[in-house]
N, C-alpha and C positions, 0 to 999 in steps of 0.2 A: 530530389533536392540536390543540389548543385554541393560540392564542398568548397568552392571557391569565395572569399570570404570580400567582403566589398564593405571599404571605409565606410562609418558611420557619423563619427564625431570625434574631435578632439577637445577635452577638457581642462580646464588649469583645476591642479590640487591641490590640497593642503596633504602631502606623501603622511605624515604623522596624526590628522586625525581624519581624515578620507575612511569611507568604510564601501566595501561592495559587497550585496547580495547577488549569490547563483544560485538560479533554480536548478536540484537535479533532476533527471528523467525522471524515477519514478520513486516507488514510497521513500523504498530504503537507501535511494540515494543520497549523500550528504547535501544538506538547502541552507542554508544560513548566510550571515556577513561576517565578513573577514575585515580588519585592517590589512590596507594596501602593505604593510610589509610584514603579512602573516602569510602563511603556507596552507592554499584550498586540500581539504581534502581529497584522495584520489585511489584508484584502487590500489591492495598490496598484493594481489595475483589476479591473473589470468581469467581462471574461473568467477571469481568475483565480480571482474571488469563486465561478464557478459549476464551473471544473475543478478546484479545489484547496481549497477550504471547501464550508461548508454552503449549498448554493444557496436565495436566498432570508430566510436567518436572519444578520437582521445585530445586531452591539451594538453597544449605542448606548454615544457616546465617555464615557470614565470611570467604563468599566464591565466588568470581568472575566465572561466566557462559557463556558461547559466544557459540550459535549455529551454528553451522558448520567452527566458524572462531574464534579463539580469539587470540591477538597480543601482544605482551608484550616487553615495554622499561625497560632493567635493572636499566637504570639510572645512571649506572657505565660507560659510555662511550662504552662497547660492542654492538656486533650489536641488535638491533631490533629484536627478534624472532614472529614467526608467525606460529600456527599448525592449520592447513588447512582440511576440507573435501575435499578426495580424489577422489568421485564420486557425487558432491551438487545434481544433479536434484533426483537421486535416493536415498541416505542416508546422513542424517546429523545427525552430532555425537554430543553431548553436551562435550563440552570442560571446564573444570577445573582448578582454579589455587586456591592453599591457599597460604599463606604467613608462615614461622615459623621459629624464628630466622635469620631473615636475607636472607633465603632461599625461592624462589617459586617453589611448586610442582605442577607438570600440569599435568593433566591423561586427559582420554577422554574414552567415552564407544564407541567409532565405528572407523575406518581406519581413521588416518588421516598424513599428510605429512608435513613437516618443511619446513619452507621459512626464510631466515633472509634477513635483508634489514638495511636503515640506519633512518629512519622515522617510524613510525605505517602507514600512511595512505599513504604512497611510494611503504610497500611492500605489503599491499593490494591491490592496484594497478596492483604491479608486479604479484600478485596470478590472479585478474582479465583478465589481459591481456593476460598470459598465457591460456587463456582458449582458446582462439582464434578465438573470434565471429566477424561478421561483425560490423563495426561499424557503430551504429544505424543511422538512417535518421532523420533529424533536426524535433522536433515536430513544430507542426502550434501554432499559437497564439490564446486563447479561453477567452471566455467571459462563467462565469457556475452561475447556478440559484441557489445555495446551502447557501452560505452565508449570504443572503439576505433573503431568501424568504426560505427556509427550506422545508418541507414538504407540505408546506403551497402556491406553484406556480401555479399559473394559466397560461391557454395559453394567458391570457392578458397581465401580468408580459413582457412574452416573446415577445410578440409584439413590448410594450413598450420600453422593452432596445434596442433593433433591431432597432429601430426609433433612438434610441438615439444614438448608434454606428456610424452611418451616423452625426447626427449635429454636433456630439463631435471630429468628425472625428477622431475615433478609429482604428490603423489597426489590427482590430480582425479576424483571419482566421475560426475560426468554436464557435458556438452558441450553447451551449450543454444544453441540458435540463437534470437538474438533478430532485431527488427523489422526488417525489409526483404526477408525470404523470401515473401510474397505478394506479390500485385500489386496490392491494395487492401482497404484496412480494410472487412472484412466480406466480400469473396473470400475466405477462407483457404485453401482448396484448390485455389485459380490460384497459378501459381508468377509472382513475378517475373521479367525475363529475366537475372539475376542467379546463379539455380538451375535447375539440369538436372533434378535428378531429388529429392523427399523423401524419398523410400522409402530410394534409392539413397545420402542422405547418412547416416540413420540405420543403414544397413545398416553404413554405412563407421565409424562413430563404435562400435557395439557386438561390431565386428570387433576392433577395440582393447582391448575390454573394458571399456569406458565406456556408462554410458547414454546416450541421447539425450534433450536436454529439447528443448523449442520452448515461445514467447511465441506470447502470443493478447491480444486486446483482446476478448472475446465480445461486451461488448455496442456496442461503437462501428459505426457504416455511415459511410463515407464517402458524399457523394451522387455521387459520380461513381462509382460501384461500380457493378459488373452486378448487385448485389442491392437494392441501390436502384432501380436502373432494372426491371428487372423484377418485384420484389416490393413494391411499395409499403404494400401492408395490412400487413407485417411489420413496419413499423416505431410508433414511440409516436408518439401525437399531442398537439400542445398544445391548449388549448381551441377555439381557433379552427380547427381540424383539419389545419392545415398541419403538416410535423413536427417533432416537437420537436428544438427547440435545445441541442446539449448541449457549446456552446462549442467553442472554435474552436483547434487544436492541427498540426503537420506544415502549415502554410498552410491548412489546410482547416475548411471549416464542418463540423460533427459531429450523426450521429445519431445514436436508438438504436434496436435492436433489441428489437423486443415479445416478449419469451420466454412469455409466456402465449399469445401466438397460436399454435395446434397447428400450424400447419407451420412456424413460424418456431420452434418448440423442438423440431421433429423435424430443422429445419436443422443447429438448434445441435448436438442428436445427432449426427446425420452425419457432422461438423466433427470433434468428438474421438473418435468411436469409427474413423472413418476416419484420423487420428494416432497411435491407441491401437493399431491395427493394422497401422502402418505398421511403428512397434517403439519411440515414443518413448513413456516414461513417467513424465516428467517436467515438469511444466505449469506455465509458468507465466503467470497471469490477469490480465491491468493493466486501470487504467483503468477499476475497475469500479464507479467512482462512477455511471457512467451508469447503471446497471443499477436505482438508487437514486429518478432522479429520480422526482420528480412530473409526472406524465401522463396522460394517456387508454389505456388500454391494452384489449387485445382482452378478457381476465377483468375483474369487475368486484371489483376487489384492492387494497388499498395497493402505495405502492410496495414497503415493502421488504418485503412478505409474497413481492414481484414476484421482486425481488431475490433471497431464501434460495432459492426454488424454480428461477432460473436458474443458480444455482451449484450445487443438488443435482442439475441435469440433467446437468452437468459431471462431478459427480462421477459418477454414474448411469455416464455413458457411458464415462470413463476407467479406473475399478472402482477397488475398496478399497485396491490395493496400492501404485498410480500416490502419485506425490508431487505436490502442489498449494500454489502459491505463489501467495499473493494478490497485488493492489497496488494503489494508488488508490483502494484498497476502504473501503465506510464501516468503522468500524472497529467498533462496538460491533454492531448488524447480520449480523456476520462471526464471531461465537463461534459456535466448535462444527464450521466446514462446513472449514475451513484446517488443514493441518501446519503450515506458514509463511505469516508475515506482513509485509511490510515495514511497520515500523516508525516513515519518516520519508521526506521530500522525497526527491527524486533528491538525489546527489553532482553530485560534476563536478571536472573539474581545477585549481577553481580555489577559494577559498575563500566569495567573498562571493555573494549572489546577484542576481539580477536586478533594480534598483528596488528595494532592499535589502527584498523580500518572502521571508518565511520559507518559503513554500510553494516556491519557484522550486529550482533545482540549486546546490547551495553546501555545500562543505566545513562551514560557522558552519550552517547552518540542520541538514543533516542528524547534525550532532554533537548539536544544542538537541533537539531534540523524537525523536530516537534515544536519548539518554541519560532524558528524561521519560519513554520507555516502558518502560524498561528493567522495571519491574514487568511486564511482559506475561508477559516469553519463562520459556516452560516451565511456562507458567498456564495461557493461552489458546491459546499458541503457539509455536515454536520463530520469536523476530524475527530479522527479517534488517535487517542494518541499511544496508544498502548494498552493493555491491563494493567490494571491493580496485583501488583503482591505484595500482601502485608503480614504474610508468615515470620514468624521468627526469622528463619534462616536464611531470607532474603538480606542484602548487606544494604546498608542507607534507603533502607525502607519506608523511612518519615520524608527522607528528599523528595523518591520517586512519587511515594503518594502525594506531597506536596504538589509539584510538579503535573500529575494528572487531574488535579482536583484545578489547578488555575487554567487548564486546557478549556475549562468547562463544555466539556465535548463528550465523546462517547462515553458512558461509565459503565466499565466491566471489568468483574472480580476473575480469577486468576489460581485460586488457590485450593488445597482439600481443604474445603469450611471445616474439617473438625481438629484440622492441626492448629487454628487462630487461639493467638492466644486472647487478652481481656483487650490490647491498645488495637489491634488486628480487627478482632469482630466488632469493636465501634468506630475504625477507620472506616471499615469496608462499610459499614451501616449508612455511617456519615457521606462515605460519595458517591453511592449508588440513591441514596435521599435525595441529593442535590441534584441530580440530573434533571436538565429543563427549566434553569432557571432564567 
């Protein structure tokens, strides 16, 4: 794709109540509307710009950005415009607006098509719907070990709340065990010594009568992995051929895995069809912005042709019926291959985010660009908007659950079920009930 940017359109505005939607790349990019004399969010370092936006595509200051979609209210009463990528799974164009006398100029560097409507997020809708996908299948209701327990889970943890689901009489559909059951990104099928047995925990979770889910990062290597050490042709290379940089997350530098390389996507195979056979059917995918970069890779491919084809292997190997949850994922890229999609930055217990960056964990970031997607869910995809925390020691606890409860989207709890206190254990009742309405 070209970076050379070709006039689009010029607009008359009303500068004071004009509003513009940017799509960002992928989940945890900042997506919302701005007033034309408000300040888009952007990243506040380095590392960020390439784990949490578009690597490499930056805008330049006093200038509104929207990857493959950006929408704009004149504010004068005319309708709503909208310039659209024309083909999202294959290219997404960076779309442009500046503001100058009263006037918005919009270019874009790649094909893109005009929609007008009477809303911002009516004629995004209208562009979604026209794509003409099935509409998604109701996600199940989860209980995930992330929130609480972090890296830091034991297969004890997971007992525990399993216990607890039953006394508190929760109706949780699947028990996902999230990040810290490996022993290294890109291991997945080494246990940490945190876990005894995979098999043996998913055996225990659908003895319950709950599914089993499990977290994957497919395409990250840590380099200290045994598959790093051992496989090196498996991974993507940057032009100078050392391997690519795919920023830096859990203290560690980050790779990625070449899923065009035939044994590094007969890995990936191996990976979920041996999870898939364990008994869990419930997946969920993060971090797969990696999968996206630009690289040298084994086929001679773009990236994201890279990308659709390691997430069909995924699919491939987990089969039709498995449920699959994106995250990190580019987002426009990602039509078509997801049931679910997370929709916005991580949460977190607390409201604001780190270096007050909209991409980082924060109650304000994943309400802003969770609420801008809200046109997705039930278009592209059943969004999820976050987990539930409704522990005490979560801060604006009643907003956040608020706020995921009007997503009406994925509903999944968050928390050690035995630390809820009496408003907790019938929040969490109340919107893991309501799911699929």
């Amino acid at each position: 794709m070209s970076h050379s940017f070709t006039p689009l359109a010029s607009v008359p505005v009303d500068v004071s109540r004009a509003r513009v939607h940017e799509e960002g790349w992928q989940s945890w990019s900042p997506s919302g509307a701005y007033p034309l004399t408000g300040r888009p969010y952007r990243p506040t370092n380095a590392n960020w710009a390439t784990v949490c936006y578009r690597p490499g595509v930056t805008a330049p200051a006093g200038t509104f950005q929207g990857e493959g979609l950006l929408a704009l209210d004149p504010g004068d009463g005319t309708p709503v415009r909208l310039w659209a990528a024309t083909d999202p799974a294959r290219e997404v164009p960076s779309i442009r607006l500046t503001v100058t006398d009263g006037t918005a100029e919009v270019s874009a560097d790649g094909r893109v098509k005009e929609w007008t409507g009477t809303h911002i997020q009516s004629v995004l809708a209208d562009w979604a719907a026209a794509l003409g996908l099935a509409v998604p299948r109701p996600a199940p209701t989860v209980w995930c070990s992330w929130y609480e327990y972090f890296t830091a889970v034991t297969e004890d943890d997971i007992h525990e709340n399993l216990r607890a689901m039953d006394t508190l009489d929760l109706p949780v559909d699947v028990v996902q065990i999230d990040d810290g059951y490996q022993s290294a990104l890109g291991d997945w099928l080494t246990l940490s010594g945190r876990f005894r047995s995979r098999e043996g925990m998913a055996a225990a979770i659908r003895a319950k009568g709950r599914r089993a889910g499990i977290w994957t990062a497919p395409f990250l290597v840590d380099p200290a992995s045994a598959l790093a050490a051992e496989h090196p042709a498996w991974l993507v290379r940057s032009e100078d051929g050392a391997p690519l940089h795919a920023g830096r997350n859990w203290g560690h530098d980050l790779h990625v895995l070449d899923s065009t390389h035939p044994e590094a996507a007969a890995y990936l195979t191996e990976v979920f069809r041996t999870l898939s056979d364990e008994g869990y059917d419930y997946f969920k995918a993060d971090f797969l912005y990696a999968g996206a970069l630009d690289g040298v890779r084994h086929a001679d491919v773009d990236a994201l042709t890279a990308y659709r084809s390691g997430v069909e292997l995924i699919r491939e190997a987990i089969g039709a019926d498995a449920y699959l949850l994106g995250c990190g994922a580019p987002m426009l890229p990602s039509i078509g291959l997801f049931d679910a999609m997370r929709v916005s930055p991580d949460t977190g217990p607390h409201r604001r985010p780190e270096a007050g960056d909209y991409s980082q964990p924060g109650q304000d970031p994943a309400e802003f660009t969770g609420a801008g997607r809200q046109w997705q869910h039930r278009r592209l995809w059943i969004n999820d908007p976050d987990c539930l925390m409704a522990r005490p020691a979560v801060e604006t606890r009643e907003r956040w659950a608020a706020h995921v409860e009007a997503t009406d989207g994925l509903m999944a709890s968050s928390d050690r079920l035995l630390s809820l206190d009496e408003w907790g254990v019938t929040t969490t009742r109340r919107l893991l009930a309501g799911t699929g309405r």
